[in-house]
N, C-alpha and C positions, 0 to 999 in steps of 0.2 A: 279942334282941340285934340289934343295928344292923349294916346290911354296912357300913358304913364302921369302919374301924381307927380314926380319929380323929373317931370321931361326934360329940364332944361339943364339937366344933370345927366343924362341920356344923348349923347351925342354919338357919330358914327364911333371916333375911338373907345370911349366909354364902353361900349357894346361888344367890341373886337376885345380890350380887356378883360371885358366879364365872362364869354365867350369864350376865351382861353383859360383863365383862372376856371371856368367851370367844368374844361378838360381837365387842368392838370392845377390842384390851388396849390401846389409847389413848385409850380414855374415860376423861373429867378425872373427880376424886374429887369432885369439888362437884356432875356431872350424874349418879353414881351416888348421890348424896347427896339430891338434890332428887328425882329417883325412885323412891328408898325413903321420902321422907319425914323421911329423922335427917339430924343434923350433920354435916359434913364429918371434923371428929376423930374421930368415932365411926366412920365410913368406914376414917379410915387408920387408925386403931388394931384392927381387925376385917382387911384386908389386910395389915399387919405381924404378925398373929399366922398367920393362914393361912400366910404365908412361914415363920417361926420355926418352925412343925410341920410344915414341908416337904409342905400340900398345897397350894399355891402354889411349884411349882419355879424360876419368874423367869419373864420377859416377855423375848419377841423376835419376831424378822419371819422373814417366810415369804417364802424368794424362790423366784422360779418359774426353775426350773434351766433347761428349756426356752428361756425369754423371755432368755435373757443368754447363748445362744448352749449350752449344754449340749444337743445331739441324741440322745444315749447315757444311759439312767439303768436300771439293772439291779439286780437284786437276785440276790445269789451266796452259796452257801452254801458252806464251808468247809470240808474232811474234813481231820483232822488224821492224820498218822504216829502219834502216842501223844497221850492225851487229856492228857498234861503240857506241852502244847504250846501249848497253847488260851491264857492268860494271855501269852504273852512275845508270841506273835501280836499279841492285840490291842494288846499295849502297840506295835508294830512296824508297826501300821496306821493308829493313830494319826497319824501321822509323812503318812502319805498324802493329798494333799489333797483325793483324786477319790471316795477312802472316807470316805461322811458319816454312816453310822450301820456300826452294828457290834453286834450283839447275841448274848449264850450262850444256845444251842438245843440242847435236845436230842433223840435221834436220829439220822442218816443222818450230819449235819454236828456241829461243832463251834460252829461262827459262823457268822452269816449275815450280811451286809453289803448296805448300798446304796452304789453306784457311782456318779457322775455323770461324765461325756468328751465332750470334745467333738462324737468321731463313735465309728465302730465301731474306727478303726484307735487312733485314743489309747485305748479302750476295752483293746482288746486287747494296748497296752503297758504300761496299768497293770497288767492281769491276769498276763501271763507274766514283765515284765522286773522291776515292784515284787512283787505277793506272791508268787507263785510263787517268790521267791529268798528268802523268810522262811524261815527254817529250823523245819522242824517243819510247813510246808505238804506236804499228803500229794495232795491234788484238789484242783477245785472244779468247781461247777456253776452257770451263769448262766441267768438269767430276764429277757427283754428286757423292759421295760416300754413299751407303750405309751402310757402317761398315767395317770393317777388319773382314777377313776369316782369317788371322793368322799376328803373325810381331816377327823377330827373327833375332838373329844374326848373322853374319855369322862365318860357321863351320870351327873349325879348323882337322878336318879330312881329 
C-alpha cells in the first residue's frame, strides 16, 4: 500500500510538477511542460486535477513578516477553561490580524497559534487586551521566535 491517501493521483509526473511548482509556484505551465517533455494541456489538466483532490491546496506568497516591519513573531499555546471552548476561540481569533496561523493540539494546550507585532509591546496588547478577553481563554504560553532555520514542504519521496 502507498503512504499517500491519494496515490493514484501521485504519479511520476504529478511529483515532477509538484516538485517544481514547490521551487517556483510561478512557473508558466508551458516551462513545466517543455521540461517534462508533454503538452502544455496535459500540464493543466494534471494541475486541475491535483487541485480538485485537494493535494494542491492553492498557490500564494510568502511574505517575510520580519522585512515589512513585524519585530515580534511568537508562537503561543492556548490552555482553555473547558475543552468546549476550543471551537468559539478559534472562530474569535480569526477576527485577529496579528494571529496568522491557529492550530488544534493536543496536550498541555488547546491551540496553538503564531503571532506576528510589531514590537514586544503590540505583542503584548494583542495577547492580554484581544485574546485574553476571549471568553473560554484559561492561559497561555509564548515562545519568542528568533527566525526560521528553515520552512519547507512536505516531501513526496
Amino acid at each position: 500500500m502507498s503512504k499517500y491517501r491519494n496515490s493514484e493521483n501521485i504519479d511520476y509526473i504529478n511529483q515532477e510538477i509538484i516538485k517544481m511548482l514547490s521551487i517556483d509556484g510561478r512557473m508558466a505551465y508551458s516551462e513545466i511542460a517543455k521540461e517534462l517533455k508533454i503538452s502544455n494541456s496535459l500540464v493543466h489538466q494534471r494541475i486541475k486535477k491535483l487541485q480538485d483532490t485537494g493535494i494542491i491546496s492553492g498557490f500564494s506568497i510568502q511574505l517575510n513578516a520580519k522585512e515589512i516591519g513585524y519585530e515580534t513573531i511568537t508562537y503561543t499555546g492556548v490552555a482553555t477553561k473547558e475543552a468546549r471552548f476550543a471551537y468559539s476561540i478559534a472562530e474569535h481569533l480569526k477576527e485577529i490580524p496579528e494571529v496568522v496561523e491557529c492550530h488544534f493540539v493536543s496536550g498541555k494546550y488547546a491551540l496553538f497559534l503564531k503571532i506576528v507585532a510589531v514590537n514586544n509591546e503590540e505583542f503584548r496588547k494583542v495577547l492580554y487586551e484581544k485574546i485574553h478577553n476571549i471568553e473560554g481563554v484559561g492561559s497561555t504560553d509564548s515562545f519568542i521566535s528568533f527566525g526560521s532555520a528553515f520552512q519547507k514542504n512536505i516531501s513526496l519521496l
